[in-house]
Wavefront OBJ file of the C-alpha trace (Angstrom):
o trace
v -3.733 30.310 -23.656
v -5.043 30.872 -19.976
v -4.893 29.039 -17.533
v -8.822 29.341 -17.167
v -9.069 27.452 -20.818
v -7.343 24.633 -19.320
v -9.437 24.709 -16.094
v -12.681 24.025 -18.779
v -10.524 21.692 -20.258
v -9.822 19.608 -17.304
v -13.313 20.154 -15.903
v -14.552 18.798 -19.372
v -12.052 15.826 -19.457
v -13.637 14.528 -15.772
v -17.206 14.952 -16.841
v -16.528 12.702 -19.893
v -14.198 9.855 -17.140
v -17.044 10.083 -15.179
v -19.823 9.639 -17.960
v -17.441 6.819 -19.941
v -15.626 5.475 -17.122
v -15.763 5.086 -13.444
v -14.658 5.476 -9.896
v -10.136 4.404 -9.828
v -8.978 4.052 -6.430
v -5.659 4.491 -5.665
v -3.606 3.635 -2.515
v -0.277 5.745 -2.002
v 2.066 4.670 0.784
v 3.655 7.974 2.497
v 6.342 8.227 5.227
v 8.427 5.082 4.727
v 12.017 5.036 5.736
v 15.100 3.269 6.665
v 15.982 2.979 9.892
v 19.554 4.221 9.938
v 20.706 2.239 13.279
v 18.809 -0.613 11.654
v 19.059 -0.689 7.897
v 15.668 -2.386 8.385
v 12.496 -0.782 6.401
v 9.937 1.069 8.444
v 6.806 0.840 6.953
v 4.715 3.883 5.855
v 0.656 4.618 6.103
v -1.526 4.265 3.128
v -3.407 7.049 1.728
v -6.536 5.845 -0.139
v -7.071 8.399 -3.452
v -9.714 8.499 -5.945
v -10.053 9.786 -9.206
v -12.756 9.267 -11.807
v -10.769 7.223 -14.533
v -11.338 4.733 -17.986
v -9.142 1.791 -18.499
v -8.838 0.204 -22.299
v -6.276 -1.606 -24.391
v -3.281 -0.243 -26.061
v -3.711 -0.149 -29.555
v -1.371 -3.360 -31.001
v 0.447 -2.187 -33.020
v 1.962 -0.265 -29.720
v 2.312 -3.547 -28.217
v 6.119 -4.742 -28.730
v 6.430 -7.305 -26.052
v 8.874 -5.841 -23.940
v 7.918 -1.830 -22.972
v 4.505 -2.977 -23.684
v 3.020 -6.058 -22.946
v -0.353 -7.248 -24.123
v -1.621 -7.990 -20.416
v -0.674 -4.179 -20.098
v -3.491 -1.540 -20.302
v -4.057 2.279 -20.802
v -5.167 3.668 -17.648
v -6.803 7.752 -18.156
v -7.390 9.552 -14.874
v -8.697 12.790 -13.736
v -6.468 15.536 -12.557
v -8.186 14.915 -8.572
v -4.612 14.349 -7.467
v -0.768 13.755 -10.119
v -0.162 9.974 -9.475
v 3.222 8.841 -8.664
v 4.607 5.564 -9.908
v 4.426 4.281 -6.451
v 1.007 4.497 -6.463
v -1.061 1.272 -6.785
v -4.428 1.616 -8.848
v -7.301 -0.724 -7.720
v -9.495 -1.199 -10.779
v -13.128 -3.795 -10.229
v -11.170 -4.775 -7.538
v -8.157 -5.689 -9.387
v -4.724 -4.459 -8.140
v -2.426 -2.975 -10.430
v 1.126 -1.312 -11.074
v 2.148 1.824 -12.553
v 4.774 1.312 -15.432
v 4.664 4.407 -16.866
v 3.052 7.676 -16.665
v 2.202 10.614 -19.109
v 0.651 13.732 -18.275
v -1.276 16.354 -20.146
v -0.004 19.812 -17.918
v 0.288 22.227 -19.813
v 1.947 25.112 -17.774
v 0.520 24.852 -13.946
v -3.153 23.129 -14.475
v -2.824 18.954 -15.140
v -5.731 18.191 -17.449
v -5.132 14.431 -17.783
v -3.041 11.334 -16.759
v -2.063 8.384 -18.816
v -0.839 5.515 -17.293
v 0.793 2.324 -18.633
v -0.855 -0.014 -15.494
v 0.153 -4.022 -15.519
v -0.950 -6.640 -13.433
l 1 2 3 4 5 6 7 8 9 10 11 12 13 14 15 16 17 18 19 20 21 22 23 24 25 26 27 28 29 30 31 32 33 34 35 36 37 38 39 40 41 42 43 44 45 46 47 48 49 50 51 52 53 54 55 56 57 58 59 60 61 62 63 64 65 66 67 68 69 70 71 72 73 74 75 76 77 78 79 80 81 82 83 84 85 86 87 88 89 90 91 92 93 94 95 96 97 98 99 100 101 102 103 104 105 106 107 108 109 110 111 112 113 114 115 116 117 118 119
């Protein structure tokens, strides 16, 4: 298929985040390093993203208490920007962590992202 079916496809998959779900902001820290001289940590900037996003349960039989926990939850984002498992989501106000993440790309165009987020 063409990359302009997955275009609709993406377009489609926001309208329905944004319709079901909400506003996810995301906070990325770029540019950190190690001072070489040092060894000590030099801290980055933070660069606040947003995406239009729906958070839910996992399903429980999927929850086995070790790769999945039952505090854990499904996180589904837009394709605004392909998060990185640095990133740290900021749901309601509540900080979370990326465990895992899964992404619907098929060839160049990212349609969706699912994320395993944990508190």
């Amino acid at each position: 298929m063409s990359d302009a079916f997955y275009i609709r496809l993406a377009a489609t998959a926001s309208r329905l985040l944004q319709r079901f779900g909400g506003t996810v902001t995301v906070v990325r820290n770029t540019g950190g390093s190690i001072n070489p001289v040092t060894g000590a940590i030099v801290a980055g900037t933070n660069t606040t993203l947003s995406a239009k996003g729906l958070i839910n349960n996992f399903a429980d039989n999927l929850i086995d208490g070790t790769r999945i926990l039952s505090s854990d939850r499904l996180l589904i984002i837009d394709n605004s920007f392909e998060p990185l498992i640095t990133d740290k989501p900021s749901i309601s106000g509540q900080n979370w962590t990326i465990v895992s993440i899964q992404q619907i790309k098929p060839y160049a165009v990212g349609v969706v992202y699912f994320l395993q987020v944990r508190k």
